[in-house]
PQR file of N, CA, C, O and H, with PARSE charges and radii, in Angstrom:
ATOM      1  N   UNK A   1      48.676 -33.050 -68.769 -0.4000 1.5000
ATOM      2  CA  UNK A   1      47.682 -34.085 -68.519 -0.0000 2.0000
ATOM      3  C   UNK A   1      46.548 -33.469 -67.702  0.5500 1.7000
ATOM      4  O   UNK A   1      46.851 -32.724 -66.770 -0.5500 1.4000
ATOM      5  N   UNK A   2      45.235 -33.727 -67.984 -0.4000 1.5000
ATOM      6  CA  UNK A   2      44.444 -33.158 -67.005 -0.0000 2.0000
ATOM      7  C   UNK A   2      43.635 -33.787 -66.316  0.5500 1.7000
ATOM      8  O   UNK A   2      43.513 -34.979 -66.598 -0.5500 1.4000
ATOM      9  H   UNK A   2      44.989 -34.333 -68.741  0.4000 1.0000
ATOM     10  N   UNK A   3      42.933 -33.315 -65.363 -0.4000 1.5000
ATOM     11  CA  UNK A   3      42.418 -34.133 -64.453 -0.0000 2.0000
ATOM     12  C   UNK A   3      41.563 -35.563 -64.563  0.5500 1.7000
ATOM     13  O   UNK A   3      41.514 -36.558 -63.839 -0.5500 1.4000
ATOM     14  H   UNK A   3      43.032 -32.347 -65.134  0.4000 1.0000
ATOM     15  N   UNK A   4      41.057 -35.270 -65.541 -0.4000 1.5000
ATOM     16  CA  UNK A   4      40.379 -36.539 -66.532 -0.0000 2.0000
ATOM     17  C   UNK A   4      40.948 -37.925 -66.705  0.5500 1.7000
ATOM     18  O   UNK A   4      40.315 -38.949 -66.966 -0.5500 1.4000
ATOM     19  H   UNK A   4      41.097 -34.462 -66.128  0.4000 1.0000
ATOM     20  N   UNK A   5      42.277 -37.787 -66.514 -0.4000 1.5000
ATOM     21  CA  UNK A   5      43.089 -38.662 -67.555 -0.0000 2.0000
ATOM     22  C   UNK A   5      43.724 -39.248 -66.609  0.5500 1.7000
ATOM     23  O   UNK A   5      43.996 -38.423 -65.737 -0.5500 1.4000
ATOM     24  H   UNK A   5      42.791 -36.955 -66.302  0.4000 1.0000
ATOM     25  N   UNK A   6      44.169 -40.496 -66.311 -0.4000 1.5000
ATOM     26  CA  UNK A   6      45.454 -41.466 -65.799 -0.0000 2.0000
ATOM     27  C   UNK A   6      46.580 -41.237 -66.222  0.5500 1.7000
ATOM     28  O   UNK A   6      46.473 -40.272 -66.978 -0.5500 1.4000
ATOM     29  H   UNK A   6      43.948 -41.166 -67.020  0.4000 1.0000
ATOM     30  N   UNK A   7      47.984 -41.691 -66.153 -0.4000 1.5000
ATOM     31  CA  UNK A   7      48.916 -42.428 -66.546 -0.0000 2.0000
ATOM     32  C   UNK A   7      49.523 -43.491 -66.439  0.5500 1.7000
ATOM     33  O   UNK A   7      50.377 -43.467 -65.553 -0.5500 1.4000
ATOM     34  H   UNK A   7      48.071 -42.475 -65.538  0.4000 1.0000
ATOM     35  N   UNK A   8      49.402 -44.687 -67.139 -0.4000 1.5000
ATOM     36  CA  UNK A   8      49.549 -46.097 -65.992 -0.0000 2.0000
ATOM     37  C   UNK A   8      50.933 -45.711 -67.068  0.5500 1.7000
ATOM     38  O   UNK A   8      51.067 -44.946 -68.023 -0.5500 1.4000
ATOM     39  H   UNK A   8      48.708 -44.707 -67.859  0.4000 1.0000
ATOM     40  N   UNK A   9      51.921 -46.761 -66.287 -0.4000 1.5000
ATOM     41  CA  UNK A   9      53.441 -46.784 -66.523 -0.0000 2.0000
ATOM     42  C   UNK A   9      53.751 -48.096 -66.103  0.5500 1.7000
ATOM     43  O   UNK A   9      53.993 -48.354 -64.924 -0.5500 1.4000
ATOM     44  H   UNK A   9      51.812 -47.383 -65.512  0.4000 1.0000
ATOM     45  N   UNK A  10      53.758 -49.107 -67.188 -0.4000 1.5000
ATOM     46  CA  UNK A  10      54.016 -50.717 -66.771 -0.0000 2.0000
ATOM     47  C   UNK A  10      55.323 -50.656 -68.032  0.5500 1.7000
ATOM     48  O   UNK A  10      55.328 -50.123 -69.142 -0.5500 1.4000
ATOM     49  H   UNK A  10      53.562 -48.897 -68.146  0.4000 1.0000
ATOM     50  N   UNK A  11      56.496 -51.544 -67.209 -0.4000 1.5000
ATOM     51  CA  UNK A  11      57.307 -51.850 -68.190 -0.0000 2.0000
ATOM     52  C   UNK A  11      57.756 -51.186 -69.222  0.5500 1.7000
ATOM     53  O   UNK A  11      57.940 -51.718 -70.318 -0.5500 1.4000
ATOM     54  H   UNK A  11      56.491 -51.976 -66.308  0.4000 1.0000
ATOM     55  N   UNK A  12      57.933 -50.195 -69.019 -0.4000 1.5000
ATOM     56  CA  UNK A  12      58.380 -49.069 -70.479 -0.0000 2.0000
ATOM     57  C   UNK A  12      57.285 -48.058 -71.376  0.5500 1.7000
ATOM     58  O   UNK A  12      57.341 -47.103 -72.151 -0.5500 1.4000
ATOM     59  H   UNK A  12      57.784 -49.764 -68.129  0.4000 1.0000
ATOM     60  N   UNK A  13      56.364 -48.850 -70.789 -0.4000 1.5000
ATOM     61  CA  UNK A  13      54.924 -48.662 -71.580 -0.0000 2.0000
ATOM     62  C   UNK A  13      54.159 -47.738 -70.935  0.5500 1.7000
ATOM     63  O   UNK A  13      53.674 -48.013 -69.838 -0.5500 1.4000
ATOM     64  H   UNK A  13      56.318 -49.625 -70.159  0.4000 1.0000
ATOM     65  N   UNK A  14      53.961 -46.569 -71.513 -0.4000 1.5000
ATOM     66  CA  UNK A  14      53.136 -45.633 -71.041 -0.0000 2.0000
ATOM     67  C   UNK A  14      51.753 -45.312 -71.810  0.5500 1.7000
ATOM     68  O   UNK A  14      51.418 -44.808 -72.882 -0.5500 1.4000
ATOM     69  H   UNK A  14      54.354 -46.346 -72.405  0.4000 1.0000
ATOM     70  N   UNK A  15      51.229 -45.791 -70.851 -0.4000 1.5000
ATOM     71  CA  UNK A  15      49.383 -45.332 -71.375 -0.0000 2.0000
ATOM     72  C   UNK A  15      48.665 -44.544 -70.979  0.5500 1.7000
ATOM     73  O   UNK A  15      48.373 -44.604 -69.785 -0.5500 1.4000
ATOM     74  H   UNK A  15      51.501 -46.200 -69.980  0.4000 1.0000
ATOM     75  N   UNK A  16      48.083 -43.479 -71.820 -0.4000 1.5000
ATOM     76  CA  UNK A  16      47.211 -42.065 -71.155 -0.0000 2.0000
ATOM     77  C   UNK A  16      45.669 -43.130 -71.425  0.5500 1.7000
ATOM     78  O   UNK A  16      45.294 -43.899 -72.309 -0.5500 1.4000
ATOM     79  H   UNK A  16      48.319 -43.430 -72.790  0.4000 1.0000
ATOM     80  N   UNK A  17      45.088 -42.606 -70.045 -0.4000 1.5000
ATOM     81  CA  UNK A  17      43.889 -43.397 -69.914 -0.0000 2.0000
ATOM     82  C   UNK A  17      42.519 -42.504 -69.783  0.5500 1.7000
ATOM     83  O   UNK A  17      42.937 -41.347 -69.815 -0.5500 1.4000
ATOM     84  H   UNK A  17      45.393 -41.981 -69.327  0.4000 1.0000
ATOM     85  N   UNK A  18      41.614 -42.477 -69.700 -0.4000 1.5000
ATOM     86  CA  UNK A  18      40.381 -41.428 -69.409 -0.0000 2.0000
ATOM     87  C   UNK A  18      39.750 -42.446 -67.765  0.5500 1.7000
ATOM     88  O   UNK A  18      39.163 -43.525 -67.683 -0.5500 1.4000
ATOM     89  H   UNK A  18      41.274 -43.417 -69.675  0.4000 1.0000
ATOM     90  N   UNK A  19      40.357 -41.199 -66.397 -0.4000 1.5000
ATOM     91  CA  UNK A  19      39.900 -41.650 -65.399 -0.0000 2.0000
ATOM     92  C   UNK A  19      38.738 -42.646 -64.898  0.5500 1.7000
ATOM     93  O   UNK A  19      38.757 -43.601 -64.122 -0.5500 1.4000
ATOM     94  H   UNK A  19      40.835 -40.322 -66.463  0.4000 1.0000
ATOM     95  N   UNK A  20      38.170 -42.307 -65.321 -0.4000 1.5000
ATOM     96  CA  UNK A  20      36.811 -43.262 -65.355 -0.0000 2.0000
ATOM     97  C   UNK A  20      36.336 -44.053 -66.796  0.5500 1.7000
ATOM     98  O   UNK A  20      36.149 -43.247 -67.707 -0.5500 1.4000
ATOM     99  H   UNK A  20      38.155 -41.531 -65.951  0.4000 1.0000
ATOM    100  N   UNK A  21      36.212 -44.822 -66.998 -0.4000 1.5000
ATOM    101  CA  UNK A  21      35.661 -45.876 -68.337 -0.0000 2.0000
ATOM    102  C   UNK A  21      34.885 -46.887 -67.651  0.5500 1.7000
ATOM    103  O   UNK A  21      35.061 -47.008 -66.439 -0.5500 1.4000
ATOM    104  H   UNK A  21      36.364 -45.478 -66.258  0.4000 1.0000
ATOM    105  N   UNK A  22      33.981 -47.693 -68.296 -0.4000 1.5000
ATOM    106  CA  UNK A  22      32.877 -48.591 -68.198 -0.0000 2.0000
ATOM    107  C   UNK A  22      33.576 -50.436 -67.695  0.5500 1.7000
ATOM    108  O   UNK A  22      33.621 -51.075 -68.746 -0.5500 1.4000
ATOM    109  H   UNK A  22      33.838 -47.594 -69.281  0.4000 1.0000
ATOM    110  N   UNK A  23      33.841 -50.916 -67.047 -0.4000 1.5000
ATOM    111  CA  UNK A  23      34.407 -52.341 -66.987 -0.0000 2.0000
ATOM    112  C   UNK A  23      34.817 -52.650 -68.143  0.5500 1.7000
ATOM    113  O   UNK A  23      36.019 -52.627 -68.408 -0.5500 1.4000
ATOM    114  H   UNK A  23      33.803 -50.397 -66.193  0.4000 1.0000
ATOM    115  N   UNK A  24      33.772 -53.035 -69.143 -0.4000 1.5000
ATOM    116  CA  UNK A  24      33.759 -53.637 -70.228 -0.0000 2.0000
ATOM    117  C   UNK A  24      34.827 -53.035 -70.976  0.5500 1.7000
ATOM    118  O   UNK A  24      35.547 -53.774 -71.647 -0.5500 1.4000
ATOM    119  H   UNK A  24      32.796 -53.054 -68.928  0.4000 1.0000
ATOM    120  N   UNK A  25      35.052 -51.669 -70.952 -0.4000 1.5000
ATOM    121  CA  UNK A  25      36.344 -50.889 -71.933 -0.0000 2.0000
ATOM    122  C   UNK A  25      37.431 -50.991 -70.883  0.5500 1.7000
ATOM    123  O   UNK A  25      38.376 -50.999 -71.672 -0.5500 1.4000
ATOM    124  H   UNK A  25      34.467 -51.068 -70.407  0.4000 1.0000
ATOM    125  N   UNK A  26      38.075 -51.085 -69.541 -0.4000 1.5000
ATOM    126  CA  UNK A  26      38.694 -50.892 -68.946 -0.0000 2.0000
ATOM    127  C   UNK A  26      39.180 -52.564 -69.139  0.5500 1.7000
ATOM    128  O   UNK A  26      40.372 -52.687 -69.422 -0.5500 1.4000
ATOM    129  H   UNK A  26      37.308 -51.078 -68.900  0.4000 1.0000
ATOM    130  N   UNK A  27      38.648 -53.426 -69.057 -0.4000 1.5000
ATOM    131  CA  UNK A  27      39.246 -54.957 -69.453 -0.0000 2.0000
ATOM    132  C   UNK A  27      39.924 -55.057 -70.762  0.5500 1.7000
ATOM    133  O   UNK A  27      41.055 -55.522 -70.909 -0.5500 1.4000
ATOM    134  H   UNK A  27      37.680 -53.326 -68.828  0.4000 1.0000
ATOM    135  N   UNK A  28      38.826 -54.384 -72.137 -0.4000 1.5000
ATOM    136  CA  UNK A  28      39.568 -54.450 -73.377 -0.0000 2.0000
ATOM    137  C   UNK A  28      41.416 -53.578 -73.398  0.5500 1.7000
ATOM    138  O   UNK A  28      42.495 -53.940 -73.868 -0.5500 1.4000
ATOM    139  H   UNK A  28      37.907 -54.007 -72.017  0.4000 1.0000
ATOM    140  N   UNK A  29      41.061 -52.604 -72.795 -0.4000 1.5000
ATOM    141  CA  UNK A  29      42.361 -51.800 -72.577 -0.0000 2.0000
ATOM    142  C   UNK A  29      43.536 -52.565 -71.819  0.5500 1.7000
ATOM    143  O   UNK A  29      44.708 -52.348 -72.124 -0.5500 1.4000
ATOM    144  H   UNK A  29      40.185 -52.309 -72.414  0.4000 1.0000
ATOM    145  N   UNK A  30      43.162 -53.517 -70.767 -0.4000 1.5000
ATOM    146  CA  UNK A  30      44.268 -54.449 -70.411 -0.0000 2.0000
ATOM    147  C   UNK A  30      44.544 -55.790 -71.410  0.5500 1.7000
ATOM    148  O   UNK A  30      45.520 -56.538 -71.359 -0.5500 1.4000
ATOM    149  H   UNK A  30      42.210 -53.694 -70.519  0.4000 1.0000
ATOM    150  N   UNK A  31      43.554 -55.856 -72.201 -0.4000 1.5000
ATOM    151  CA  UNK A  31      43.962 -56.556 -72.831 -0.0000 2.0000
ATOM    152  C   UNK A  31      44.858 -56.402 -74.475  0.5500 1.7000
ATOM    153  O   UNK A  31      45.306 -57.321 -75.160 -0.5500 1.4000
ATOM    154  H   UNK A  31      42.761 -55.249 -72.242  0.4000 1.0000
ATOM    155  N   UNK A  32      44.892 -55.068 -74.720 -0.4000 1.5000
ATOM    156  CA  UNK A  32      45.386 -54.392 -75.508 -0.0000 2.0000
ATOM    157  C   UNK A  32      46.964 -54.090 -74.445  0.5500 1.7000
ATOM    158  O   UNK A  32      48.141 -54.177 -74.796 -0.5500 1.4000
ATOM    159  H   UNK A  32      44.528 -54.321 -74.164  0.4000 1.0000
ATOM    160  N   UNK A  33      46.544 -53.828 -73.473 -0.4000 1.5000
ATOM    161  CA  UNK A  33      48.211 -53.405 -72.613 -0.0000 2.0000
ATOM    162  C   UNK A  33      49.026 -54.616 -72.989  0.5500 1.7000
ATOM    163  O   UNK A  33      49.997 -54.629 -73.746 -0.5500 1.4000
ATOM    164  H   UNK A  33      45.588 -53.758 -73.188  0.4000 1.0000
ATOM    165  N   UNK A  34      48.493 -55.615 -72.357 -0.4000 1.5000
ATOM    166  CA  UNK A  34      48.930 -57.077 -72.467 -0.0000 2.0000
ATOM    167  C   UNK A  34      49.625 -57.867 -73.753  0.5500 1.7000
ATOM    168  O   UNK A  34      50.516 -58.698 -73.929 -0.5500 1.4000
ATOM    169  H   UNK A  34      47.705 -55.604 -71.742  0.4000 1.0000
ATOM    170  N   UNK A  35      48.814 -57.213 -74.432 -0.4000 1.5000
ATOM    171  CA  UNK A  35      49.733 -57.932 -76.126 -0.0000 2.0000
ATOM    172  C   UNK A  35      50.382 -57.072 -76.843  0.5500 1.7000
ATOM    173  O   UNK A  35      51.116 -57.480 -77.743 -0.5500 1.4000
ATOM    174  H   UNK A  35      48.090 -56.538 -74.289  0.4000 1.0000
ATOM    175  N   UNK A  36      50.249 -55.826 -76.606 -0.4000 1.5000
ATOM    176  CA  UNK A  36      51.453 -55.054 -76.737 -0.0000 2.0000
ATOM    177  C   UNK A  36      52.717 -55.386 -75.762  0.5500 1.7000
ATOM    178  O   UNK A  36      53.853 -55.032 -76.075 -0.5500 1.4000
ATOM    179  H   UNK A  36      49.652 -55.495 -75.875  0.4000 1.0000
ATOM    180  N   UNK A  37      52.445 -56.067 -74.599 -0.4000 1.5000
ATOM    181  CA  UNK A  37      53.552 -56.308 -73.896 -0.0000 2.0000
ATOM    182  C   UNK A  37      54.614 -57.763 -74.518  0.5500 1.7000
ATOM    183  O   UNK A  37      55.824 -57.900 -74.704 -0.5500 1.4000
ATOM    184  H   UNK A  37      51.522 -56.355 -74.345  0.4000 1.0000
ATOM    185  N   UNK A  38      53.669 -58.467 -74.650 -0.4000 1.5000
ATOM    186  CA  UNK A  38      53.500 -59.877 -75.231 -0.0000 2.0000
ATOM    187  C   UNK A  38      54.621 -59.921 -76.425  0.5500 1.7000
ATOM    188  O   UNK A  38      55.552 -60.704 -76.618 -0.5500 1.4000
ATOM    189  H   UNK A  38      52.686 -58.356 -74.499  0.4000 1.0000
ATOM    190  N   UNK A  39      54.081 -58.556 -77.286 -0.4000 1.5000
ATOM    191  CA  UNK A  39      54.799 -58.670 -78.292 -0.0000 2.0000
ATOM    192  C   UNK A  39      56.185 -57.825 -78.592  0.5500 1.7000
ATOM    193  O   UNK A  39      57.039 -58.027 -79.455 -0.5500 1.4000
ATOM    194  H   UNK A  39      53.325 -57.920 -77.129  0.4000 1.0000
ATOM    195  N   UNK A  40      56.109 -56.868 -77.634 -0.4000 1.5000
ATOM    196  CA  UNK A  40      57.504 -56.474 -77.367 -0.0000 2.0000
ATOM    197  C   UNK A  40      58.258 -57.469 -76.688  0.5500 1.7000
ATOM    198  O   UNK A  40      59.471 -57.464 -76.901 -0.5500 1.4000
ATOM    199  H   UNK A  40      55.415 -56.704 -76.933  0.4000 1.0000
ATOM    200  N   UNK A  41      57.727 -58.439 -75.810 -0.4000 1.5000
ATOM    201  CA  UNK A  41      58.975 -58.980 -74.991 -0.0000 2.0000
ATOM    202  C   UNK A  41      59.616 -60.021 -75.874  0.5500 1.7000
ATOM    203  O   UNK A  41      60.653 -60.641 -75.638 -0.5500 1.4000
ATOM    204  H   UNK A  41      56.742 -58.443 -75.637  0.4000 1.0000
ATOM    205  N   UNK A  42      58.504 -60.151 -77.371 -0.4000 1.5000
ATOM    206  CA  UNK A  42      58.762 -60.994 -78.035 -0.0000 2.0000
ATOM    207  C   UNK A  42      58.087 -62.675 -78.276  0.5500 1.7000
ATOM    208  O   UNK A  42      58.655 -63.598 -78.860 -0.5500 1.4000
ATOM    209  H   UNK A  42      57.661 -59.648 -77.562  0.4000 1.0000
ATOM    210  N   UNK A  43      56.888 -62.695 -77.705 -0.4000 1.5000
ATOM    211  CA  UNK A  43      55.899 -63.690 -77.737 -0.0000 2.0000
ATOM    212  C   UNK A  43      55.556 -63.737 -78.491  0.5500 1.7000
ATOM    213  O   UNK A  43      55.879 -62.857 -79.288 -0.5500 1.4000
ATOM    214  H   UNK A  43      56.426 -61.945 -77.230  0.4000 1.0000
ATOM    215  N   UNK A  44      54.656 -64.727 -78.907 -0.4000 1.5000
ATOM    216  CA  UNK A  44      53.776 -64.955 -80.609 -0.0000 2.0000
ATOM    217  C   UNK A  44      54.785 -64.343 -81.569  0.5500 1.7000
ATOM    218  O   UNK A  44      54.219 -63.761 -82.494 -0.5500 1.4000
ATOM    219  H   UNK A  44      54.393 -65.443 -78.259  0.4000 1.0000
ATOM    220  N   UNK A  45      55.717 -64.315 -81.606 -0.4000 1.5000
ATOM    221  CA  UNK A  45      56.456 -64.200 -83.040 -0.0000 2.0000
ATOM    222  C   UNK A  45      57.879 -65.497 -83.526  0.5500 1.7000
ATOM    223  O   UNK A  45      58.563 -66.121 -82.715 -0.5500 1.4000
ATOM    224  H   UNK A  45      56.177 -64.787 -80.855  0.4000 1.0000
ATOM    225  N   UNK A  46      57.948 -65.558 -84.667 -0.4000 1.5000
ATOM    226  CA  UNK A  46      58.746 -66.673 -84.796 -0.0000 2.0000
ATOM    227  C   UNK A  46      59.988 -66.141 -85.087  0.5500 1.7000
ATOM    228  O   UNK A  46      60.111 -65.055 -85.653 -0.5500 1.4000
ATOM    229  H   UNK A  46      57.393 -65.051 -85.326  0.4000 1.0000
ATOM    230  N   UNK A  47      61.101 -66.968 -84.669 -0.4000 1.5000
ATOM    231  CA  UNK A  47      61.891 -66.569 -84.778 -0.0000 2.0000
ATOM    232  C   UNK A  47      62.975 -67.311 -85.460  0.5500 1.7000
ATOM    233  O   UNK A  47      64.076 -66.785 -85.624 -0.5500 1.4000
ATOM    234  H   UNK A  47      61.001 -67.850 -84.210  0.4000 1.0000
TER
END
């Protein structure tokens, strides 16, 4: 990993990030974390 880069580690879920990004991309990216979480824990799907 190099200096550039994050690693956030939520819940099983590991995301390589680029240290610095703009608000606007750093919100879309939690919101991409988020429904990938959503949908592993098993939300929005029918069962």
């Amino acid at each position: 990993m190099s200096d550039d880069t994050i690693e956030i580690r939520r819940n099983g879920l590991v995301l390589l990030a680029p240290r610095r990004v703009p608000p606007d991309v750093e919100e879309e990216i939690a919101k991409l974390v988020n429904f990938c979480l959503r949908r592993r824990d098993g939300e929005g799907t029918r069962r």
